[in-house]
ROLO-60727 format. One record per residue: residue number from 1; residue in one letter; x negated, y negated, z of N, C-alpha, C in turn. Coordinates in Angstrom, 1 decimal. Example, Ala and Ser with C-alpha at 12.3 -4.5 7.8 and 13.67 -1.06 7.14 Angstrom:
2
    i  aa     n_u     n_v     n_w    ca_u    ca_v    ca_w     c_u     c_v     c_w
    1   a   -13.2     5.7     7.8   -12.3     4.5     7.8   -13.2     3.3     7.8
    2   s   -12.8     2.2     7.1   -13.7     1.1     7.1   -12.9     0.0     7.9
***
This chain:
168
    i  aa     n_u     n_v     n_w    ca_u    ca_v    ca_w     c_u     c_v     c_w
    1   x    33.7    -4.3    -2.9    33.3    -3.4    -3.9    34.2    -2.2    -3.9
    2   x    34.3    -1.7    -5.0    35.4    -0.3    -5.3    34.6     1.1    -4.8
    3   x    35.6     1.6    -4.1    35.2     2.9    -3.5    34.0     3.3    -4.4
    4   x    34.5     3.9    -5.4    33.2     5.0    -6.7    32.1     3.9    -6.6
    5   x    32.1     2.8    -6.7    30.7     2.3    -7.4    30.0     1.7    -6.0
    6   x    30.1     2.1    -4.6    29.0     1.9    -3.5    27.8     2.4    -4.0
    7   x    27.0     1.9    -3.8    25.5     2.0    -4.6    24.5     2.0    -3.3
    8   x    25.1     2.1    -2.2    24.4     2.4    -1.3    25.0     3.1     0.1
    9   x    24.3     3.6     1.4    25.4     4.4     2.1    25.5     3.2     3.4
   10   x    26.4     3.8     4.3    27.0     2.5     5.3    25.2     2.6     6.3
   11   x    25.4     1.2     6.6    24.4     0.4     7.5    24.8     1.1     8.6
   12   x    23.4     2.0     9.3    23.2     2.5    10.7    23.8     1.5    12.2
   13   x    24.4     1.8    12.7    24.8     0.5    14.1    23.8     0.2    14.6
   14   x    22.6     0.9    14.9    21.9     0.5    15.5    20.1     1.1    15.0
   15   x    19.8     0.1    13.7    18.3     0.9    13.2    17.0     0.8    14.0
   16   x    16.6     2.1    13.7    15.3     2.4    14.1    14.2     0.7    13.8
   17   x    13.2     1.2    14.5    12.6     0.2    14.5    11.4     0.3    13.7
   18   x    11.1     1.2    12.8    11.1     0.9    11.4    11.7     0.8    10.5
   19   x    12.9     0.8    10.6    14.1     0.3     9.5    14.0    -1.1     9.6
   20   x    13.5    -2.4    10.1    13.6    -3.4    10.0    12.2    -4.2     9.4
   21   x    11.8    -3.6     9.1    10.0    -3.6     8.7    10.3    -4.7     7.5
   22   x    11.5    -4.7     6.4    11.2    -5.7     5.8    11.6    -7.0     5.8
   23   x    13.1    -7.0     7.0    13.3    -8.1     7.6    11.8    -9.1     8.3
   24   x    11.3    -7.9     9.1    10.0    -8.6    10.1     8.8    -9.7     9.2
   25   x     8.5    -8.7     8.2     7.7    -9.2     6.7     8.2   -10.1     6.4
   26   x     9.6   -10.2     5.8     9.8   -11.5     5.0    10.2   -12.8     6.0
   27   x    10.5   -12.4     7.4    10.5   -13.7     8.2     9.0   -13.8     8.8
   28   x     8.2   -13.1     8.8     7.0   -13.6     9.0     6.2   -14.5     7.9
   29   x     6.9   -14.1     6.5     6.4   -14.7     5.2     6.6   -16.0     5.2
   30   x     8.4   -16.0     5.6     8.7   -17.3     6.0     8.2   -18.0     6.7
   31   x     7.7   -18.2     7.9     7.1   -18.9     8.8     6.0   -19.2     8.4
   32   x     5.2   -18.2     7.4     3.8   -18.7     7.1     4.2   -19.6     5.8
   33   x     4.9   -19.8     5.3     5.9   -20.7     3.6     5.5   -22.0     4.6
   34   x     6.3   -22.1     5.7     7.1   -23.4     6.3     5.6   -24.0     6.8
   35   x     4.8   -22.9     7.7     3.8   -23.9     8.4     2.7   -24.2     7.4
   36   x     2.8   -23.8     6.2     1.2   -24.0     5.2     2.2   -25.6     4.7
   37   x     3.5   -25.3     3.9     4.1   -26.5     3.5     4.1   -27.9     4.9
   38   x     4.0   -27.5     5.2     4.3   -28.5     6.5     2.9   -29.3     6.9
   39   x     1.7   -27.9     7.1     0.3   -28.8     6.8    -0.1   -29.4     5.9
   40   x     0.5   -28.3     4.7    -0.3   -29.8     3.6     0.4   -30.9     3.5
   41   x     1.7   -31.0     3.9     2.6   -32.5     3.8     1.8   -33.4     4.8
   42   x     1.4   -33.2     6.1     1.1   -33.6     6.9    -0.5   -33.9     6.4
   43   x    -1.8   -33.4     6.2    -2.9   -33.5     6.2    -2.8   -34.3     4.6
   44   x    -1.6   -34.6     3.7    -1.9   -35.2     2.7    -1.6   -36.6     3.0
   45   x    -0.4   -36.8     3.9     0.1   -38.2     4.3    -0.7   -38.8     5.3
   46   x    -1.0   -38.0     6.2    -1.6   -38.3     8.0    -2.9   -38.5     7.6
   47   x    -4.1   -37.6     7.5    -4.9   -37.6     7.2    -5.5   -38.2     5.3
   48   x    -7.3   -38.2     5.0    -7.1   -38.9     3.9    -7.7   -37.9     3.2
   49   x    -8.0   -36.6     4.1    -8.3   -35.1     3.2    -7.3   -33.8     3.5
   50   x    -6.6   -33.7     2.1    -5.4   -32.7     2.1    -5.7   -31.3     2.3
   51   x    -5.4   -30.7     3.2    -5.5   -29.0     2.8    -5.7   -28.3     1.5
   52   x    -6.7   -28.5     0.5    -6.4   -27.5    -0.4    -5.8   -26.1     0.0
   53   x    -6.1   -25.4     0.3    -5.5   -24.1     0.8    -4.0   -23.4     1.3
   54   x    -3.5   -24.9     1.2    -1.8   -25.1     2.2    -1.0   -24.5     0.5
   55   x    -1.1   -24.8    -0.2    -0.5   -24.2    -1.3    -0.8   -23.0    -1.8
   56   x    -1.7   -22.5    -1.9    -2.4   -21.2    -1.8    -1.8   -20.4    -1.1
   57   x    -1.6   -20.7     0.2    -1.2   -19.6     1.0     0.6   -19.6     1.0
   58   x     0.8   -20.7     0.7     2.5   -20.8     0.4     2.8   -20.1    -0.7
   59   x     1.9   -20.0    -1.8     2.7   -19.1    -2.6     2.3   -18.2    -2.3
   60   x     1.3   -17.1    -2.1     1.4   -16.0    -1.5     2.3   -15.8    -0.6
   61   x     2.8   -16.7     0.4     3.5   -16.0     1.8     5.2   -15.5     1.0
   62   x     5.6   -16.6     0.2     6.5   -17.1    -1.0     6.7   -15.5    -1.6
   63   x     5.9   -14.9    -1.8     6.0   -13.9    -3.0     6.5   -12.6    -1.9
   64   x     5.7   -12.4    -0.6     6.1   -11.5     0.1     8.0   -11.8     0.9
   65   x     7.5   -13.3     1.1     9.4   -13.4     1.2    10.4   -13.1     0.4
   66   x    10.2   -13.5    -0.9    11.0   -12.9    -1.9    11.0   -11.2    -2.3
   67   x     9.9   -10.7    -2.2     9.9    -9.2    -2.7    10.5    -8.4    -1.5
   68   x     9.6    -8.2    -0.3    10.9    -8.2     0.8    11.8    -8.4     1.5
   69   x    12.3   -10.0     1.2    13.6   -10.2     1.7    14.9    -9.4     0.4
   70   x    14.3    -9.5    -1.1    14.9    -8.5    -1.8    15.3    -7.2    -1.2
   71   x    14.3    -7.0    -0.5    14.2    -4.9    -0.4    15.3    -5.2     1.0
   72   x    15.1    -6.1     1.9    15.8    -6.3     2.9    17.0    -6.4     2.2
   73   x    17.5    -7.8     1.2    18.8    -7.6     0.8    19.4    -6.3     0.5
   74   x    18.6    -5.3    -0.4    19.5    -4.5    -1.0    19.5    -3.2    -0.4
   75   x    18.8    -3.2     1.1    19.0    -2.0     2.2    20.6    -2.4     2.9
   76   x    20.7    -3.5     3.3    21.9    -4.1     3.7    23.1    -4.3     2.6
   77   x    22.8    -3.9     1.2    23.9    -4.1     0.4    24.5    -5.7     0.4
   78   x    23.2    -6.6    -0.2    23.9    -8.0    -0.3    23.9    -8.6    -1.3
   79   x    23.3    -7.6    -2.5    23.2    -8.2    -3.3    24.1    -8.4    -4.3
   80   x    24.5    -9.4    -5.2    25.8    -9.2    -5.8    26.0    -7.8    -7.2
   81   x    27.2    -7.4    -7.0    28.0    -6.4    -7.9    29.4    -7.1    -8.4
   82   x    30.1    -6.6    -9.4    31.2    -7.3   -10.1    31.6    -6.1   -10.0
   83   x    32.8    -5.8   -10.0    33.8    -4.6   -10.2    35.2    -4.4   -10.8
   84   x    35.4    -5.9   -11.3    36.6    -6.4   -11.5    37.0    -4.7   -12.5
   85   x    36.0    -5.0   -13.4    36.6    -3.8   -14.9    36.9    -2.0   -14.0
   86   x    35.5    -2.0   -13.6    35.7    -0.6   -13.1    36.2     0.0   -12.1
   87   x    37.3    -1.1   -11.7    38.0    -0.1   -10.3    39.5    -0.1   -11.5
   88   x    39.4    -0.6   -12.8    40.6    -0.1   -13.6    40.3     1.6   -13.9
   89   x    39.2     2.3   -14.1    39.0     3.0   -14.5    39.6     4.2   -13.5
   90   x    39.6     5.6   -14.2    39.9     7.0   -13.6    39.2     6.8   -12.9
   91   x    38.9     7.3   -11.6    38.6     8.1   -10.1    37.2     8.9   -11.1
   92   x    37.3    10.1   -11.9    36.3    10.8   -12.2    35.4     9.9   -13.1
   93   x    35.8     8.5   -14.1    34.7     8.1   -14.4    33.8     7.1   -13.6
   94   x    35.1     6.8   -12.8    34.3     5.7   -11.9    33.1     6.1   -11.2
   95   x    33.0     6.9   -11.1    32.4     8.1   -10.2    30.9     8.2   -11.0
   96   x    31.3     8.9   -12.6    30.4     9.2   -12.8    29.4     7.5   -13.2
   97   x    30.2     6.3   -13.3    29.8     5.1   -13.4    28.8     5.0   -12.8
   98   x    29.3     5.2   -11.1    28.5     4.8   -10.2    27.0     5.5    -9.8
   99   x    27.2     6.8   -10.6    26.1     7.8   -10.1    25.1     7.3   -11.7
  100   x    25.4     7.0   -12.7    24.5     6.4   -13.7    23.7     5.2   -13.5
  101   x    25.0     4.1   -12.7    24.3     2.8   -11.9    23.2     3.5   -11.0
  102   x    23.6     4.0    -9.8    22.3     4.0    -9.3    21.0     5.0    -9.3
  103   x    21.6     5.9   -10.7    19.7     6.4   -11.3    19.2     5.2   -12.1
  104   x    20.0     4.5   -12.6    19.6     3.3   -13.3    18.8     2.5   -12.5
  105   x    19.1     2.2   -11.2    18.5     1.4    -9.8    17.3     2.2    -9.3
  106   x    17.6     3.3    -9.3    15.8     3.9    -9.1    15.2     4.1    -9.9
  107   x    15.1     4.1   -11.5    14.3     4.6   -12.4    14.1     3.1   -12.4
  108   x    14.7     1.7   -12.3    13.8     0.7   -12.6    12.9     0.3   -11.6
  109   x    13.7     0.5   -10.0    12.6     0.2    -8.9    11.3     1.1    -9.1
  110   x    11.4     2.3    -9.2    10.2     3.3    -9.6     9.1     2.9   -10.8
  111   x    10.0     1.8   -12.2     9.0     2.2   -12.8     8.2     0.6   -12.2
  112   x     8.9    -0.5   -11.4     8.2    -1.6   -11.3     7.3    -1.4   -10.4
  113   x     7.7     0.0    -9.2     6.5     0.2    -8.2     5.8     0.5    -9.0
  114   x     5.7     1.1    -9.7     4.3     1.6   -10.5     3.7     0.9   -11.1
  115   x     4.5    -0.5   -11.7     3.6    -1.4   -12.6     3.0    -2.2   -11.5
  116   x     3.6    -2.5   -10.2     3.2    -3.1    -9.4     1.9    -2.5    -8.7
  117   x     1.8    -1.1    -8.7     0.4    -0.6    -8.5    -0.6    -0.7    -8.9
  118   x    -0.4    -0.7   -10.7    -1.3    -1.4   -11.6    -2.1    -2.7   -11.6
  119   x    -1.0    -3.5   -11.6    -1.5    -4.8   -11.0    -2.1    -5.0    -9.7
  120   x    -1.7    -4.7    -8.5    -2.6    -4.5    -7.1    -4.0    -3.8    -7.6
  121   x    -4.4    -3.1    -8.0    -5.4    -2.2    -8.4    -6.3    -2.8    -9.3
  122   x    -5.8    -3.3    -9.9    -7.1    -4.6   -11.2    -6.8    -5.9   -10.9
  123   x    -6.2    -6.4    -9.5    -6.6    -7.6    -9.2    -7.3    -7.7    -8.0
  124   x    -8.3    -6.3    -7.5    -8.9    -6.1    -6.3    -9.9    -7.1    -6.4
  125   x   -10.7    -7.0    -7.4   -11.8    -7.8    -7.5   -11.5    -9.1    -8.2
  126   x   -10.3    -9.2    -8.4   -10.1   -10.9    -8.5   -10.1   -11.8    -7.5
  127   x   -11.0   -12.6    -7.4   -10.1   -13.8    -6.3    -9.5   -15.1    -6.6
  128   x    -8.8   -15.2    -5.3    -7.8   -16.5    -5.7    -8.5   -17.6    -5.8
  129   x    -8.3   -18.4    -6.1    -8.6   -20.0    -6.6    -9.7   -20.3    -5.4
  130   x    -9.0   -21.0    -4.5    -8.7   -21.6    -3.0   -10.0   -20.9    -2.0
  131   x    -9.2   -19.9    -1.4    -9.4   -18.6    -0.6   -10.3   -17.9    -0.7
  132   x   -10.4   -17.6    -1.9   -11.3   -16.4    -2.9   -11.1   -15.2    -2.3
  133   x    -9.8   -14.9    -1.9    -9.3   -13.3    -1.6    -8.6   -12.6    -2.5
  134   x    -8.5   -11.6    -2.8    -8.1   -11.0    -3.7    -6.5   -11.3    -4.1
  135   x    -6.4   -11.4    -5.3    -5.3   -12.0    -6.3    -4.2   -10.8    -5.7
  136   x    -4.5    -9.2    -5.2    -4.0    -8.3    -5.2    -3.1    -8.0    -4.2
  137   x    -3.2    -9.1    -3.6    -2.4    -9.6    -2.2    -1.1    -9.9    -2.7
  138   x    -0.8   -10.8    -3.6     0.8   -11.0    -4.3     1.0    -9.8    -5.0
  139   x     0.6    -9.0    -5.7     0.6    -7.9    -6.2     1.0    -6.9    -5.2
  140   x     0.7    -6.9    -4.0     1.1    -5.9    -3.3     2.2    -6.0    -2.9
  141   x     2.7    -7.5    -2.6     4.0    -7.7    -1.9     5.3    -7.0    -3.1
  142   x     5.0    -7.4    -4.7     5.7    -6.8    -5.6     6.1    -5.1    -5.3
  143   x     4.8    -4.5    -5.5     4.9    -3.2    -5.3     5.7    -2.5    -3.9
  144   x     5.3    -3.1    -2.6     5.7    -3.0    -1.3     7.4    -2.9    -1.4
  145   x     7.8    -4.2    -2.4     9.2    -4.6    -2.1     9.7    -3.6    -2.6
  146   x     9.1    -3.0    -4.2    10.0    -2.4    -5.0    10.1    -0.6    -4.4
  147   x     8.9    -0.6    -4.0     8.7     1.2    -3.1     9.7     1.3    -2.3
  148   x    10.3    -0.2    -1.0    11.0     0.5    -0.1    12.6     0.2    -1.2
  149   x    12.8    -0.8    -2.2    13.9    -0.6    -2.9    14.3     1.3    -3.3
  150   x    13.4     1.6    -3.8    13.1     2.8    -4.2    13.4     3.9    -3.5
  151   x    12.7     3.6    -2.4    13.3     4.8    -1.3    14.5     5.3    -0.8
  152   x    14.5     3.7    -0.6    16.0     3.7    -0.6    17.4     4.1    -0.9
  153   x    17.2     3.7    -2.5    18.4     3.8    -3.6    17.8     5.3    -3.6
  154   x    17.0     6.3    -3.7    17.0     7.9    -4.2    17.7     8.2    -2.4
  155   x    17.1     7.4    -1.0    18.3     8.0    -0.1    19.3     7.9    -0.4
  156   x    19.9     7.0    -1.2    21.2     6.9    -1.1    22.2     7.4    -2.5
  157   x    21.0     7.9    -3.5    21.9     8.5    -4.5    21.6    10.1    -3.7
  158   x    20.8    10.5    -3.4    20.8    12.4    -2.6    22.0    12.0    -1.2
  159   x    22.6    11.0    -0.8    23.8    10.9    -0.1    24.6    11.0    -0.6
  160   x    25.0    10.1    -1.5    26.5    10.1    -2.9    26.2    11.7    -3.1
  161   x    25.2    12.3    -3.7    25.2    13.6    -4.4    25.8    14.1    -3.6
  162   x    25.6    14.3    -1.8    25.7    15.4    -0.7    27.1    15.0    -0.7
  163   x    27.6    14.1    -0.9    28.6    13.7     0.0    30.2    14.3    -1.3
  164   x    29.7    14.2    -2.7    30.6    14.9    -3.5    31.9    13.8    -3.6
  165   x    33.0    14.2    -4.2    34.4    13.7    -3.7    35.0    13.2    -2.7
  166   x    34.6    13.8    -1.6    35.6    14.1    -0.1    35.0    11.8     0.3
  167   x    33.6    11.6    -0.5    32.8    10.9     0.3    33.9     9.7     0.3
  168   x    33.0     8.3     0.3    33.9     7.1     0.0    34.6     6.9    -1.5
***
């Protein structure tokens, strides 16, 4: 990626141990994806009564791996950028390229935390199919993923800001 358009600041050598909170989430998500799919494979083949509930809980577990392993991807800067065009550009627009990119990355993570709160909040008293726990569970994993996107990208545009010229 071209100097001006880092859209995020360099990875700590060694993070705190709340900085890994969404790694932890989405591989715990994982494990709960693998062992619900794995029971209902098994209790539909093995047995002659299948787990209803093994799918239920795969896609919920499903939704928190994706929404946090997202927020995980784009703390780590993995997600893909194209730069071919704008490392042609001047130094000053590139610049100001990269500081419109990433208000553009917080005003949409911000406004999807919010719609994602909406939804968490009027699916309290829904419940799921299956389970019958509240619908507001996948709803949260949306909102969760997109808050710590959010936090993020405003750390890391008040960095770019601090850092001025001199920075990368």
């Amino acid at each position: 990626m071209s100097e001006g358009l880092e859209t995020r600041g360099p990875a700590s050598p060694e993070p705190a141990r709340f900085d890994v909170i969404e790694e932890v989430i989405a591989c715990t998500a994982l494990v709960v994806v693998v062992m619900a799919v794995c029971w209902g494979v098994l209790t539909r083949y093995i047995t002659a009564q299948p787990a209803p509930w093994a799918g239920e809980v795969a896609g919920m577990g499903f939704a928190w791996l994706v929404f946090l392993g997202a927020a995980a991807g784009f703390k780590r800067g993995l997600h893909v950028s194209i730069d071919l065009l704008t490392r042609l550009l001047p130094r000053p627009v590139e610049r100001l390229l990269s500081l419109v990119v990433q208000v553009g990355i917080l005003v949409f993570a911000g406004y999807v935390f919010w719609l994602g709160v909406g939804f968490t909040q009027r699916n309290l008293g829904n419940p799921s199919a299956v389970l019958r726990i509240p619908q507001s569970i996948i709803y949260l994993a949306v909102t969760l993923g997109f808050l710590s996107i959010a936090l993020r990208q405003a750390w890391f545009l008040w960095q770019t800001l601090g850092r001025g010229d001199e920075g990368r």
